[in-house]
Backbone bond lengths (Angstrom), bond angles and torsions (degrees), N, CA, C in turn:
res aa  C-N    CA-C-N  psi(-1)  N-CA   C-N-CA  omega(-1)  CA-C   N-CA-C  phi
1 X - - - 1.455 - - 1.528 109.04 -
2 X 1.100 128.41 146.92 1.572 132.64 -151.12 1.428 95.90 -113.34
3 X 1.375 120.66 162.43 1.218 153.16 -170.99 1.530 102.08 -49.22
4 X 1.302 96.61 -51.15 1.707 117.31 -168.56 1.375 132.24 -85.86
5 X 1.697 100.45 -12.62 1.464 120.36 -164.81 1.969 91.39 -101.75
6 X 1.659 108.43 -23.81 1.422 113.00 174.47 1.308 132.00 -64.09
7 X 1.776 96.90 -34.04 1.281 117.88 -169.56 1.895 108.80 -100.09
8 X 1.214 103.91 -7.02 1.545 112.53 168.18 1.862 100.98 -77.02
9 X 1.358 109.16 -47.31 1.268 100.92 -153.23 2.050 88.20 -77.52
10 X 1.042 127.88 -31.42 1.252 121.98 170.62 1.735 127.25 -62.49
11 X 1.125 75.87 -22.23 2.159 83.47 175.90 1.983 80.45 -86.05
12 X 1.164 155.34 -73.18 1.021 142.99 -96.06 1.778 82.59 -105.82
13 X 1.073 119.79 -28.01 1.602 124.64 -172.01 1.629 111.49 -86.77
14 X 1.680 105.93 -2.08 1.368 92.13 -153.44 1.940 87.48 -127.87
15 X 1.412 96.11 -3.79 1.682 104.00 168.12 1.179 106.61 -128.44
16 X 1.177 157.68 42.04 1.341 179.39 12.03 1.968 86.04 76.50
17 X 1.562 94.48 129.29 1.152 126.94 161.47 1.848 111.25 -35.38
18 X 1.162 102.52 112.42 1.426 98.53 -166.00 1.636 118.48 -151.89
19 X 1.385 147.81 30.58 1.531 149.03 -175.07 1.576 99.48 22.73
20 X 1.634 129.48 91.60 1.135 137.32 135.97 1.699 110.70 -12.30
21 X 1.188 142.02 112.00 1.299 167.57 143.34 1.380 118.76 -83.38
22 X 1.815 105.13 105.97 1.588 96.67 170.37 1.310 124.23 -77.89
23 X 0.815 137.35 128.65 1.280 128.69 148.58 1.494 143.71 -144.18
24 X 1.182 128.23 -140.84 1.957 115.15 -171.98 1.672 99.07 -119.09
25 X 1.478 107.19 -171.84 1.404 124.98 176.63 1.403 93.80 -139.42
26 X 1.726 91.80 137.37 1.822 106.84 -176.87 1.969 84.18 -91.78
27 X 1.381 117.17 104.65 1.381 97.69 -177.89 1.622 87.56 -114.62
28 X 1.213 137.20 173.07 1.707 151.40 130.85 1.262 117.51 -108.65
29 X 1.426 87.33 111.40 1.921 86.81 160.20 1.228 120.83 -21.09
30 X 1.551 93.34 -73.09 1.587 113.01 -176.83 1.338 119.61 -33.25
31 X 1.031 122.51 -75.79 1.328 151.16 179.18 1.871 122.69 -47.86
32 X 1.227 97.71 -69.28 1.553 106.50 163.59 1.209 108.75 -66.96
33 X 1.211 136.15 -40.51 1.661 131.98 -174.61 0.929 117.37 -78.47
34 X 1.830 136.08 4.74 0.953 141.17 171.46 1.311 120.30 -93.36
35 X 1.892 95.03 -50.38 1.525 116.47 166.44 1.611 106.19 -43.52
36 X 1.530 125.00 -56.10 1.235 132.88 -160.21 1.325 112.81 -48.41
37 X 1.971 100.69 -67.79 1.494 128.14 172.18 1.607 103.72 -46.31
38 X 1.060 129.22 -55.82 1.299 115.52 -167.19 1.890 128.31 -99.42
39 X 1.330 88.07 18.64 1.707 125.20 156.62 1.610 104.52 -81.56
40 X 1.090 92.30 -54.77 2.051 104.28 -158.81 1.759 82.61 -59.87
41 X 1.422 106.97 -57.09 1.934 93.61 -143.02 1.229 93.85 -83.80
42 X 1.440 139.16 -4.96 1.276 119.09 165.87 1.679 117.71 -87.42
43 X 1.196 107.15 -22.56 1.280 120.48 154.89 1.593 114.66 -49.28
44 X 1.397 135.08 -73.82 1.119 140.86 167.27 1.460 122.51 -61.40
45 X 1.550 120.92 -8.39 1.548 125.63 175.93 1.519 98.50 -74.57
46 X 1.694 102.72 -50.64 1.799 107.22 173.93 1.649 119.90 -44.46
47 X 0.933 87.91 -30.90 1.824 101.15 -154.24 1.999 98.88 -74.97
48 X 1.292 95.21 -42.44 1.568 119.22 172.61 1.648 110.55 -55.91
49 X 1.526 117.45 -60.52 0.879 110.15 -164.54 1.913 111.84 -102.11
50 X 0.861 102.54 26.16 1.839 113.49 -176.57 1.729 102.00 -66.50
51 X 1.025 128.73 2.42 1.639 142.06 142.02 1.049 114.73 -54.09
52 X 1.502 131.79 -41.11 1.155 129.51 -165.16 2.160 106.51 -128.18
53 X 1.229 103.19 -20.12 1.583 112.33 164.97 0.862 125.63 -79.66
54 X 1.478 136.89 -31.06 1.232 139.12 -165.43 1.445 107.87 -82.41
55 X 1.398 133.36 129.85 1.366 126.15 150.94 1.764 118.61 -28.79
56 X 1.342 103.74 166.02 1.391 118.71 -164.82 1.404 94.22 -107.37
57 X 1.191 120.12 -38.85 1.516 127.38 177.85 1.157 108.13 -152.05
58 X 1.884 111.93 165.33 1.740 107.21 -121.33 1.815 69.04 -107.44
59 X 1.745 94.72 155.74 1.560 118.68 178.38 1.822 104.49 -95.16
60 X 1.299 105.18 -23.37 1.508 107.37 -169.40 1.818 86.00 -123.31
61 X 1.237 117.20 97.49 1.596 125.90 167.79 1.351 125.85 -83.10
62 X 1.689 113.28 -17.20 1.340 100.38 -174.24 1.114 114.39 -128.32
63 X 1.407 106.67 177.06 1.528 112.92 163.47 1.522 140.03 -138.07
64 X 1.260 134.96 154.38 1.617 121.84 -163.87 0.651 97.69 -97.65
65 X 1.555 113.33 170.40 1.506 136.40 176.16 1.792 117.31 -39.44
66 X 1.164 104.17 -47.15 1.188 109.50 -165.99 1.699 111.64 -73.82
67 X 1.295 106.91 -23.92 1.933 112.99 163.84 1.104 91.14 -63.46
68 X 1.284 112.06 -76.74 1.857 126.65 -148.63 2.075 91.39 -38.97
69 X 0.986 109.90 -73.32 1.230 114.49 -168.66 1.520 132.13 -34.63
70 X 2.043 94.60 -47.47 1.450 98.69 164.89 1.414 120.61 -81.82
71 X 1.476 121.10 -16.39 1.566 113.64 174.63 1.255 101.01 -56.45
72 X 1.743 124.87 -64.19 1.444 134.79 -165.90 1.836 100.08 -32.76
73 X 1.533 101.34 -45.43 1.878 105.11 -143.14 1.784 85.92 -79.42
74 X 1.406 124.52 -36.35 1.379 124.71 -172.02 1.335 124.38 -95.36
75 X 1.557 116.38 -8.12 1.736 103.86 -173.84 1.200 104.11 -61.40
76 X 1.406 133.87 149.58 1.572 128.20 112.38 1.576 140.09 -35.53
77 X 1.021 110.56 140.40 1.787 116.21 165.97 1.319 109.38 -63.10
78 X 1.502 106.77 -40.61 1.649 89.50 175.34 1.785 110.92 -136.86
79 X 1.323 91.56 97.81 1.466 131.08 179.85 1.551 103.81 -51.39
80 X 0.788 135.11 -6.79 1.347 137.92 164.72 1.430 122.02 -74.68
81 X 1.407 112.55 -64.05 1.427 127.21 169.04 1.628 110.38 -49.30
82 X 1.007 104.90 -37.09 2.065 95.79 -174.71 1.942 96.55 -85.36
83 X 1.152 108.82 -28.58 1.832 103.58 177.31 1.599 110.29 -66.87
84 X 1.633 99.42 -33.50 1.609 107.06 -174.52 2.102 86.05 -68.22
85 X 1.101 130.61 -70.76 1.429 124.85 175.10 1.315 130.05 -22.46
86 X 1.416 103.07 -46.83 1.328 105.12 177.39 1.943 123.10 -82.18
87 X 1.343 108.10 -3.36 1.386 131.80 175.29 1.280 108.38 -74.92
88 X 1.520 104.15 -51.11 2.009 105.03 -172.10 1.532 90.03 -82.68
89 X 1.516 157.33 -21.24 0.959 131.47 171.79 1.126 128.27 -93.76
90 X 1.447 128.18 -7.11 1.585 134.60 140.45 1.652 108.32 -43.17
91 X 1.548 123.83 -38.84 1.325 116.10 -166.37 1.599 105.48 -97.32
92 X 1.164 98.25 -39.54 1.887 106.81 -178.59 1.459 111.85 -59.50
93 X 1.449 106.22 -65.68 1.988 103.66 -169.87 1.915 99.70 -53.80
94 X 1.464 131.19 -47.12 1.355 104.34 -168.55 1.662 122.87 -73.59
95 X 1.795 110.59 -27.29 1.287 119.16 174.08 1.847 112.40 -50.08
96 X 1.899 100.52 -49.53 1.579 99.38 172.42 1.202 118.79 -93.15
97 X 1.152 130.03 37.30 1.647 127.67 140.84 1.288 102.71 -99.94
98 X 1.247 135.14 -53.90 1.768 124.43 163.49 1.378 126.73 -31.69
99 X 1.641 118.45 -49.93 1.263 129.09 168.83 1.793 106.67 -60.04
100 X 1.184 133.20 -57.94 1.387 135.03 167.24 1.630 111.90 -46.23
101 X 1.310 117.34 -51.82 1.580 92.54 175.03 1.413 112.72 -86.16
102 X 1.631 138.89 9.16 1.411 114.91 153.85 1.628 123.15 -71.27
103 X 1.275 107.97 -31.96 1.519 126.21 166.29 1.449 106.98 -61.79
104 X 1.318 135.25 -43.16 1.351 135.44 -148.15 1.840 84.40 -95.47
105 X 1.001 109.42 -52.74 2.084 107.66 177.88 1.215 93.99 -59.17
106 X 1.577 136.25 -67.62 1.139 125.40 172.51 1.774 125.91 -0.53
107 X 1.948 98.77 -80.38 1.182 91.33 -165.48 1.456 110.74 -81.10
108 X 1.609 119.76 0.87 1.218 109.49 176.91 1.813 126.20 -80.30
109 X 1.189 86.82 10.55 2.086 104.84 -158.93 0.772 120.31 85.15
110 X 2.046 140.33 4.20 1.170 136.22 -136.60 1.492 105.37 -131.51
111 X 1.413 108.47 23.57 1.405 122.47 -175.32 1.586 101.65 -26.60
112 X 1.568 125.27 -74.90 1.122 139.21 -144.88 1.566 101.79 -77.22
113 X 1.115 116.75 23.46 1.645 115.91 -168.10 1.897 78.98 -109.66
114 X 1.145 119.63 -45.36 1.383 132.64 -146.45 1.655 107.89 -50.46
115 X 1.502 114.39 -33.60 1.375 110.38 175.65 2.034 101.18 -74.50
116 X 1.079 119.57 -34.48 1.218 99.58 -179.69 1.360 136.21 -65.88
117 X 2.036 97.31 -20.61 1.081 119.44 179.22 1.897 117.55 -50.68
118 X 1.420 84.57 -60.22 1.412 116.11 -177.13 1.806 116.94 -62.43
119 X 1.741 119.84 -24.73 1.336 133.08 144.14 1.534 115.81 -43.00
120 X 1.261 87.59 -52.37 1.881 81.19 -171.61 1.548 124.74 -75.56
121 X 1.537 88.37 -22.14 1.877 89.52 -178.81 1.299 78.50 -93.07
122 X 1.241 166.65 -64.03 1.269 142.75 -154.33 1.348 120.98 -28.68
123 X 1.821 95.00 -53.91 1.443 126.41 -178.51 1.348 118.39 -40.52
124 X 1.356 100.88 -67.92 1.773 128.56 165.48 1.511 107.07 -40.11
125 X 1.452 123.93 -42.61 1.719 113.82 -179.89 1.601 92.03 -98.43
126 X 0.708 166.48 8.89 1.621 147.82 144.22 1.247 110.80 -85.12
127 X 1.173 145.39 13.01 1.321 156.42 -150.80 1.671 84.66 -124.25
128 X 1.454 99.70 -76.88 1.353 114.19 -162.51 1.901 105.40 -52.36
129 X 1.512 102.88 -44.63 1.592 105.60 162.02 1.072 134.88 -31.72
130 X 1.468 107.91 -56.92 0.972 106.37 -162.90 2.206 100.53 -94.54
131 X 0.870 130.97 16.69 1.253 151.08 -159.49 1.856 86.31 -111.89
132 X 1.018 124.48 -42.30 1.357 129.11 -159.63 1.710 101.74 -106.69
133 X 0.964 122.47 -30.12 1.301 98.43 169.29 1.929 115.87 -77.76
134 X 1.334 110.28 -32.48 1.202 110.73 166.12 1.529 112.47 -50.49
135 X 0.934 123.31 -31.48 1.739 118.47 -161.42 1.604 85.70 -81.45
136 X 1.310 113.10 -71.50 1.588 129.41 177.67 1.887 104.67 -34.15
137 X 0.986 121.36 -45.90 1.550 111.29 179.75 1.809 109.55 -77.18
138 X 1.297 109.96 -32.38 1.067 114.72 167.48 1.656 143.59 -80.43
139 X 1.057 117.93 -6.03 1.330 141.71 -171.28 1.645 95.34 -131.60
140 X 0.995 141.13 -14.39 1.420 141.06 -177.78 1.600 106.96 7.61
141 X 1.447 116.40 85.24 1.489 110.16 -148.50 1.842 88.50 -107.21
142 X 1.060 134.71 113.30 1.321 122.88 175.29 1.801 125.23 -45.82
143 X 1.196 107.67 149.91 1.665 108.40 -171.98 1.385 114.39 -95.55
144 X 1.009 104.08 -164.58 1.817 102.47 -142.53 1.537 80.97 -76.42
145 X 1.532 123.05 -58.01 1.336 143.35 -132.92 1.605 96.60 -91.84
146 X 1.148 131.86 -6.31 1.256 137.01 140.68 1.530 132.05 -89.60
147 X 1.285 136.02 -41.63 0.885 122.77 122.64 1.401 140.16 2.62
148 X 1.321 115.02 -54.45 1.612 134.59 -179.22 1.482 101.23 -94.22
149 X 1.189 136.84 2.09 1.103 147.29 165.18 1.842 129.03 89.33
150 X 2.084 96.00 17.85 1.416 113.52 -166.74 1.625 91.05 -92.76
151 X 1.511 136.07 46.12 1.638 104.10 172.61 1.338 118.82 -76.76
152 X 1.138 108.84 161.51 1.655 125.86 -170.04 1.995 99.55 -106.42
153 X 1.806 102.61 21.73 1.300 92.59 -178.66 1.350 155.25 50.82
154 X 1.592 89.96 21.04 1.466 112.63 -149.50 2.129 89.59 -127.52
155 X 1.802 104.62 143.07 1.551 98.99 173.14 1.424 104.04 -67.76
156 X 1.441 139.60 9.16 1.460 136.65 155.82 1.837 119.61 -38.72
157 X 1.555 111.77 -27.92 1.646 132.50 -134.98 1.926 84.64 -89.65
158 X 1.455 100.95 -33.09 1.570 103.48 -164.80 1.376 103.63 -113.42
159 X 1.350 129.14 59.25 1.724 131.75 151.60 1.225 102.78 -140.72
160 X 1.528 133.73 76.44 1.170 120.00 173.12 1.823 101.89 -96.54
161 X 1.548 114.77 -38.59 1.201 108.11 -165.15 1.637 112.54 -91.16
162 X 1.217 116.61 106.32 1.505 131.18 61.06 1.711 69.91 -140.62
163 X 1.656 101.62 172.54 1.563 137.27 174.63 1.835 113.55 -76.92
164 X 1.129 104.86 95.61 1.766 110.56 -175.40 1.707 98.33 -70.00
165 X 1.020 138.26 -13.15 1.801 120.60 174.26 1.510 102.75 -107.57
166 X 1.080 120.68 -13.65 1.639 117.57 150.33 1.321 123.63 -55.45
167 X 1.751 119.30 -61.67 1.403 106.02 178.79 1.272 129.44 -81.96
168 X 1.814 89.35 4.46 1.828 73.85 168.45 1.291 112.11 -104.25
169 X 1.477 122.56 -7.98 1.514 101.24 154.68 1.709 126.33 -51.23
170 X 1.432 94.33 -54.40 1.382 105.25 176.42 1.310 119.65 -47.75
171 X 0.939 110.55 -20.55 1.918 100.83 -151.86 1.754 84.91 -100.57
172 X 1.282 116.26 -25.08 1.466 123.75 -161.82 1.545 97.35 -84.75
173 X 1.086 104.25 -41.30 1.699 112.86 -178.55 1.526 111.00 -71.68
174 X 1.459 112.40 -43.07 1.497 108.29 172.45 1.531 126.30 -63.60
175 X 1.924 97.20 -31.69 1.648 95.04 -169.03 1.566 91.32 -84.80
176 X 1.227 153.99 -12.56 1.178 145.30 -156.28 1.623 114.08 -102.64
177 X 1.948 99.16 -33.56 1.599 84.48 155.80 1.691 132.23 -91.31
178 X 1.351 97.30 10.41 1.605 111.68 176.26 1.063 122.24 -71.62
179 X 1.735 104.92 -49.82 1.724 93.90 170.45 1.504 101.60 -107.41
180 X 0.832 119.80 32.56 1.738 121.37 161.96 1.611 90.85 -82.60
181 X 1.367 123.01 -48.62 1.384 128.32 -174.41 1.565 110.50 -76.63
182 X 1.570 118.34 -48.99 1.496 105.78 169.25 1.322 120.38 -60.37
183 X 1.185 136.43 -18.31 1.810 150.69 -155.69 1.640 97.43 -94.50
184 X 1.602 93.42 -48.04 1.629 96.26 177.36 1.645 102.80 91.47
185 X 1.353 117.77 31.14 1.692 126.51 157.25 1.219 111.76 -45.34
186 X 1.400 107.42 154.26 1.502 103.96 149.79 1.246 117.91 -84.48
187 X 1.081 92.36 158.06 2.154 98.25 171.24 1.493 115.79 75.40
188 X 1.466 107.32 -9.73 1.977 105.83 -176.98 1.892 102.57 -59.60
189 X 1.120 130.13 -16.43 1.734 114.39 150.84 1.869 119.36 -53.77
190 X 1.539 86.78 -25.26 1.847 87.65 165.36 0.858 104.02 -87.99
191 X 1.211 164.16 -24.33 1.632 149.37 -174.52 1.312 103.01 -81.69
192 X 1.369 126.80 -46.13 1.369 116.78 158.52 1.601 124.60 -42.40
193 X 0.956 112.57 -57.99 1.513 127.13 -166.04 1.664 113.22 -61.75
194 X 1.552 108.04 -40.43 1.391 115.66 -163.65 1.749 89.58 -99.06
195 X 1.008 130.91 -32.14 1.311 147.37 -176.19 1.498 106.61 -60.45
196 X 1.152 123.39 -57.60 1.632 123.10 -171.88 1.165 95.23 -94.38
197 X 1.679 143.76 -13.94 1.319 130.20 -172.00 1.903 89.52 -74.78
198 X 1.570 110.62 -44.32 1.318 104.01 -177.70 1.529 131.40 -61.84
199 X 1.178 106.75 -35.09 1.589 119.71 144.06 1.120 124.35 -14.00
200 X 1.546 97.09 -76.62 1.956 116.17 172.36 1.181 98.53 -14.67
201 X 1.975 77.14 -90.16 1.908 85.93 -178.32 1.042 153.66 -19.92
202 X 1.534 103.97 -54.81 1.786 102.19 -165.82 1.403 86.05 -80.87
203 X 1.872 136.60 -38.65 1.922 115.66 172.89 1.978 95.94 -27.09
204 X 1.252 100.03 -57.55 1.686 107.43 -138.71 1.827 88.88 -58.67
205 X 1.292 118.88 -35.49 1.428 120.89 -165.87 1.659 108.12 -81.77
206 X 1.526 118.46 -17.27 1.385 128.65 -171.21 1.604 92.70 -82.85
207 X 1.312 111.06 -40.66 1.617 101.21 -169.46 1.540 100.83 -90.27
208 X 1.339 144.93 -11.17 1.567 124.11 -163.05 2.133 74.06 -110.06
209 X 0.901 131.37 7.70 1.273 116.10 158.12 1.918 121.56 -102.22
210 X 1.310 97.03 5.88 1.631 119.20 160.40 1.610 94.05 69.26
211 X 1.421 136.85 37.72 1.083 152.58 163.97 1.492 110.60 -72.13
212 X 1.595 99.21 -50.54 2.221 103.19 -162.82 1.228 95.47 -150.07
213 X 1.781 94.94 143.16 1.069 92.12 158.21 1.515 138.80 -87.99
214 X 1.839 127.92 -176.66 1.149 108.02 177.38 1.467 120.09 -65.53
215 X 1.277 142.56 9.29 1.441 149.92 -179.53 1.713 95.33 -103.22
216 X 0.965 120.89 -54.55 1.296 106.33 179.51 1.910 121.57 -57.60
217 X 1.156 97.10 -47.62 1.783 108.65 179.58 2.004 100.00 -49.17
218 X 1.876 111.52 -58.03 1.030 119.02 -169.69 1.716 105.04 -42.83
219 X 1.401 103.09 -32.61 1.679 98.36 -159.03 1.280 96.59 -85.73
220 X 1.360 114.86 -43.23 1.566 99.76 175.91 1.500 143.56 -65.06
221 X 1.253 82.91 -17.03 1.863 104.58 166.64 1.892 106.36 -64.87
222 X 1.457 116.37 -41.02 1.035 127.15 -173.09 1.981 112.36 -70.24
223 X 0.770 103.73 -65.88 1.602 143.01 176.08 1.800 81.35 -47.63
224 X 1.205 136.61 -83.33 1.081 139.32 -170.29 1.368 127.21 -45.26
225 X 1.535 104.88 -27.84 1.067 106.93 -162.67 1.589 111.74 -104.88
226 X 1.664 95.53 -19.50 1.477 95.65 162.19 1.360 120.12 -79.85
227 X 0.784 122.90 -17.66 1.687 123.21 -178.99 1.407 94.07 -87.47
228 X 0.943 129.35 -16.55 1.893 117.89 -177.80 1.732 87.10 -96.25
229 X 1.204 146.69 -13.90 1.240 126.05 160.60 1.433 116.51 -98.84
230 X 1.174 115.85 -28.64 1.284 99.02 -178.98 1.894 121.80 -86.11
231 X 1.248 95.32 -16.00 1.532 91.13 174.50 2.026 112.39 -77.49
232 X 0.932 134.28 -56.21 1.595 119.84 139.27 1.619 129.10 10.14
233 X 1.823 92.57 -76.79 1.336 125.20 -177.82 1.653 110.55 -42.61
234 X 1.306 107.36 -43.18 1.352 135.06 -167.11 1.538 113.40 -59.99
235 X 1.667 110.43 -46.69 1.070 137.76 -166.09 1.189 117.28 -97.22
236 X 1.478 126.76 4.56 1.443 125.80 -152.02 1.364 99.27 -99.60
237 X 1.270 117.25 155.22 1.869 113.74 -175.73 2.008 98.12 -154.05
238 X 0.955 93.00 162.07 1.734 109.83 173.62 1.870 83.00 75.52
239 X 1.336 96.30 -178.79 1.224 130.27 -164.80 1.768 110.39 -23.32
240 X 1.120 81.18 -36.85 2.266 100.09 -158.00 1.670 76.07 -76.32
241 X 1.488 145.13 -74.49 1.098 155.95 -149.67 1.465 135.76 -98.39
242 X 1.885 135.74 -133.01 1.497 109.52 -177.11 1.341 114.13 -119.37
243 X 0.780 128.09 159.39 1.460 128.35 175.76 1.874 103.26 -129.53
244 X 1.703 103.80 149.58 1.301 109.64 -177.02 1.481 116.61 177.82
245 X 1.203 93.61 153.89 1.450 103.77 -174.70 1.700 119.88 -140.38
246 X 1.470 109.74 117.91 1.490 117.20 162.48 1.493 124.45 -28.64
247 X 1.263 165.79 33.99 1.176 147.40 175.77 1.384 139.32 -62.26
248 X 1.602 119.59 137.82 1.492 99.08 -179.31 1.971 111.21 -85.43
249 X 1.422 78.19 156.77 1.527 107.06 -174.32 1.129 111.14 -120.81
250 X 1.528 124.99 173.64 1.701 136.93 -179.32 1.328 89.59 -75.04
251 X 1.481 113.11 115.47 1.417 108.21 144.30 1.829 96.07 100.47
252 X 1.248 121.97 23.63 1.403 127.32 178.02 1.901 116.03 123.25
253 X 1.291 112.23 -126.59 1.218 114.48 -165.17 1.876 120.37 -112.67
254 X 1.027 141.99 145.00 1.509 111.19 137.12 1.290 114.83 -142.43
255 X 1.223 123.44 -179.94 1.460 150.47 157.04 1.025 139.81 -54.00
256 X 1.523 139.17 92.31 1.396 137.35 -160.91 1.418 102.26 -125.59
257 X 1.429 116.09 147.57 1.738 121.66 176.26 1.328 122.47 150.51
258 X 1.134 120.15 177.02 1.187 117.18 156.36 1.577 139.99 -80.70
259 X 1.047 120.40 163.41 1.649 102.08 -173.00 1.527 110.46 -168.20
């Protein structure tokens, strides 16, 4: 199933006829901002020390027909220019879903919701980060451009699987039309729509820059996109989301609510 046939069925599930529901986010500073912060720097502690994390030689060496084929049909000649592409859209799609929900709280009256907004999808892409360098240190799957016999000799050669500027489009695009949709914005079917189309892309720009293969992009599209719904999902309260309550019971505690 193709890059494009993934991201159809995700625009079509994620604007699907559906009764807009307002509602809030149970967020904590405390709590989420810890999770967040200590997503990010272990996320970026990895990223720092991949000199000394990365395998020396690759655990995942090969590849099937069906990579081999689409790398051949998609590289560029100059693999630089599509990596430089896929850089501004790792940074662009999450900055303008942030910029869209201060405007989108804006016109809803809900200005002051907007930093929490922007916590949780944060949350949702450091989650997914840090989810992806584990796979990537662990699967140490060799890259296309080594593989093909271009390494730069560097432990860079063995993290291809899964694609880290893929899921954070994704994950940014998923958590941003989630509570664009739990919040009850207008236009969060556009954050979906423009959000995973950018996705596409930067997969499509990660592989014609001989970075990933098409199995790696697929997973990160996947991987991304659940963590951009389910971290949202997590948080959702009143009508759209959960409600609950601690009670004691014979013999300890339980759980009562909706869900």
């Amino acid at each position: 199933m193709s890059l494009r046939v993934i991201t159809l069925i995700l625009l079509a599930w994620a604007t699907s006829s559906r009764p807009e529901t307002q509602s809030t986010l149970n967020v904590s500073w405390t709590v989420d901002g810890s999770i967040t912060g200590g997503a990010l720097l272990t996320w970026g502690a990895s990223e720092l020390a991949k000199g000394s994390l990365s395998p020396i030689t690759c655990r995942w060496c090969s590849a099937d027909e069906l990579d081999r084929s689409v790398r051949n049909a998609v590289v560029w000649s100059n693999k630089g220019r599509a990596a430089a592409a896929s850089d501004a859209l790792q940074f662009a799609v999450p900055v303008g879903i942030a910029v869209y929900d201060l405007f989108a709280a804006r016109s809803s009256g809900a200005i002051d919701e907007s930093p929490k907004d922007v916590l949780v999808i944060a949350e949702a892409v450091a989650v997914a980060g840090v989810l992806t360098q584990t796979a990537r240190y662990s699967f140490a799957r060799v890259r296309p451009y080594a593989y093909y016999g271009h390494s730069d000799a560097g432990r860079d050669d063995h993290l291809s699987f899964w694609s880290g500027h893929t899921v954070v489009v994704f994950s940014a695009a998923a958590a941003g039309g989630t509570v664009g949709r739990i919040r009850g914005y207008a236009g969060w079917q556009w954050v979906y729509a423009v959000g995973f189309t950018g996705g596409a892309m930067t997969g499509y720009f990660r592989m014609a820059s001989d970075n990933h293969w098409l199995t790696d992009v697929l997973a990160s599209a996947a991987v991304g996109t659940g963590a951009g719904i389910l971290v949202p999902w997590l948080h959702r309260a009143g009508p759209f989301g959960t409600s609950y309550q601690v009670l004691p019971a014979p013999g300890g505690l339980a759980v009562a609510g909706e869900f």
